[in-house]
Structures are given as C-alpha cells and as structure tokens.
N, C-alpha and C positions, 0 to 999 in steps of 0.2 A: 481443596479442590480448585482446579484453574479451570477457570470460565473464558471461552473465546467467545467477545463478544461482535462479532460479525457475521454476516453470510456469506462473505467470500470461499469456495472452495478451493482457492489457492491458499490462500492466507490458513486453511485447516488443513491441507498437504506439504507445506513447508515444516508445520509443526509436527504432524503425523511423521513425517520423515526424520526429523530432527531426533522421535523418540518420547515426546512429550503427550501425555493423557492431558486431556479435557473435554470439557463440555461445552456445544457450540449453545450459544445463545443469542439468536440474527435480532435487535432491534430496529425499530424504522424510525429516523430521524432527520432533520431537514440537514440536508449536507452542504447546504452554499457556503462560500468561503466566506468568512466576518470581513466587512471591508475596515480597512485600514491597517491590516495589519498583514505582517510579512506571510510568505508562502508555509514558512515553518512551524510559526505561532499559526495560520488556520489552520493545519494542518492539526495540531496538537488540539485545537479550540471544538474542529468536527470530531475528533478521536473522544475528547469529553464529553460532549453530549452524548456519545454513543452511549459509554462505560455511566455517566448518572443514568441513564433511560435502562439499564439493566438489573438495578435496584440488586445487588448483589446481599448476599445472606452473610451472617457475622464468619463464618467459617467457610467465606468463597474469597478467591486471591481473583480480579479479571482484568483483562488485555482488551485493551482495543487498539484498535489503527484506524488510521486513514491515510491514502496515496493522491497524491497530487502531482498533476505536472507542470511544468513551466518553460515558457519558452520565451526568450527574452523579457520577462518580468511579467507577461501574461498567463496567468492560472488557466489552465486546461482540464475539466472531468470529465465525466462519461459522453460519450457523443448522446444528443436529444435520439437522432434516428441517423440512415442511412449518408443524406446528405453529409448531415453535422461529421459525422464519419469522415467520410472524404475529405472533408475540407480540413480536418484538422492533422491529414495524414499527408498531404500538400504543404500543410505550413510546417510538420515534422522534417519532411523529406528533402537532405542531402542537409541536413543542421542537427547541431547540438542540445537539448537539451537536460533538463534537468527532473530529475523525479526524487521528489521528497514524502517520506511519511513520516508522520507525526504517533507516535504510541503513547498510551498511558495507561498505567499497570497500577491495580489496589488492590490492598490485603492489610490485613493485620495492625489497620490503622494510620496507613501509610499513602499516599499517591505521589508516584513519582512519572514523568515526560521527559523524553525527548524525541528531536527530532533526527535525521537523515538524511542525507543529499547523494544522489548519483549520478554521475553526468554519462548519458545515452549520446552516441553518436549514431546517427542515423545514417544508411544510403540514402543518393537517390533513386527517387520511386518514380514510376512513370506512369501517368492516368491510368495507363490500362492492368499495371501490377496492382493500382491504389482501389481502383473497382472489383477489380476479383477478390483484392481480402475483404472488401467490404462484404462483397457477396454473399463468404463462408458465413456472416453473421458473430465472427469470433470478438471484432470490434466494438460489441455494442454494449457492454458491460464492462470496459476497463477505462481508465484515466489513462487518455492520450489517444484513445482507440486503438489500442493494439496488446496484443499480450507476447510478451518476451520470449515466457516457456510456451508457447505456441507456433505458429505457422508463422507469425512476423520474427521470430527468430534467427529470418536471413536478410532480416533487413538492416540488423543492428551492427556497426561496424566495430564498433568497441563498445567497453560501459567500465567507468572509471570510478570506483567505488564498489561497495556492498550490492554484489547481482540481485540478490534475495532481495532486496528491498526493489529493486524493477519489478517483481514477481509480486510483493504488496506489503511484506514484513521484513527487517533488516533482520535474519535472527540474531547474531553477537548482541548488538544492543540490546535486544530483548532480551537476550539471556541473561545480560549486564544488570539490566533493570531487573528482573526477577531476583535473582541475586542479593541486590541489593538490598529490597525491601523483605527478604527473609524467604521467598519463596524455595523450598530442595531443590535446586537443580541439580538433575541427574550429573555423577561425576562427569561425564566425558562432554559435558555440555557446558561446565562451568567456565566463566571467562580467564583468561590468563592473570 
C-alpha cells in the first residue's frame, strides 16, 4: 500500500489524477529549512522528517515531499499571514524564480530522494492585483504565496521544467522513484 504522507490536497489530486491509490497520512513536523545547506538538500532533509514521523508498517511503500521556493538564493515558504503574503508576491513580481521539491519514497527496505528545479517566470503585479489575491486567502498555504493551478495562474508567464512540481509533486520523478524501489507502477505510468 502507498502511503501519501502529506496534507496537501494538491499533492493527493496530482496523484488521484495520475491513477495512483493511496492512503493520505498528514504528519506535523517543524518545516524550517536546515541551514547550510542547499535549497535541494532542505528540500529532501524537510521531505525526511515527514516520511520518519509517519512510522510506516513493514508492508507500506511512503512518499513524501516538500516544496520550496527560491528567489535569487533566498528560500521562500508559506507566507506567516496576510502581509508576509504581499511582500513576498512584490519580490516574485515581474522575476524569475525557482521551485524546488525534494521527495523521498520507502518501501521494501529501500529509501530513495530526489530533488527538482523549475523555473517560474512571473508577470509583473501591481499592488492593487497583489492585494486582491491576497484577499481571495488562496495565498496562505502555498510556498511562494501563490498557487499555479489556481487564480495566480495568470500571473505566470512561463515555467521551464516539470509544471507538476510548481503544483507540489514532479510526478515523472515520482513515478521514477516508485519504480525504482519496486513499487507496481500502473503500466501507463511507468517512466520511459
């Protein structure tokens, strides 16, 4: 059985859609990024803490993630509140950057990580676009403040890499990794 160890309901609709059963399993664990180390390695480092804190049974395969953002070498997560919101949709706005998640998938005796890089090109946003999505409250629960498959979805002018991982799971990799470590993946999900 695959264990989603999250409470992202993105991260369980990417998978639902994909085709993939499991069982969500949301742990609570201190999500700051380890310092000194790269965006990709916290990224992987918060995704472990999840999946140990899930205490998985001998006969559970579990996923976990985490998404991070970055913006010239500065790590970005959830906005605190409304402000923190804003401000981090000002320093997004009419720049590049980057959204990384880190996965780590165990089963069968096995733990395997990686991570993921996508480069988000943003418009620019004008105070009064950046206050209204604050508004809708859809901000307040994603890394970067914004969500891709939502209402900021007209603000992104490209995204160069794995869209799915803007959304919180790259699936290919995931699928890569599942694979890997013995998990069935359904034929039509299997990696090339």
């Amino acid at each position: 059985m695959l264990v989603l160890v999250s409470a992202s309901p993105r991260r369980a609709d990417l998978l639902r859609a994909a085709g993939l059963e499991f069982t969500p399993r949301p742990v609570s664990v201190d999500e700051q990024p380890p310092t000194g180390l790269t965006p990709e390695q916290s990224a992987i480092a918060i995704a472990t803490r999840k999946l140990d804190a899930a205490r998985l049974g001998p006969d559970e395969y579990g996923l976990a993630a985490d998404t991070l953002v970055v913006l010239s070498g500065r790590l970005i997560g959830k906005p605190k509140d409304a402000a923190d919101a804003r401000a981090t949709l000002t320093a997004l706005s009419g720049r590049t950057h980057e959204v990384v998640t880190g996965i780590v998938i165990a089963g069968a005796g096995q733990r395997v990580s990686a991570a993921v890089t996508t480069h988000v090109d943003m418009a620019a946003l004008s105070p009064a676009q950046i206050a209204a999505y604050v508004a809708t409250g859809e901000p307040m629960d994603k890394a970067g403040a914004y969500a891709v498959q939502g209402r900021a979805a007209a603000f992104v002018r490209s995204v160069r890499g794995d869209p799915s991982n803007v959304v919180g799971l790259p699936l290919r990799r995931t699928m890569e990794l599942l694979a890997e470590i013995g998990y069935p993946v359904p034929p039509h999900l299997k990696p090339f």
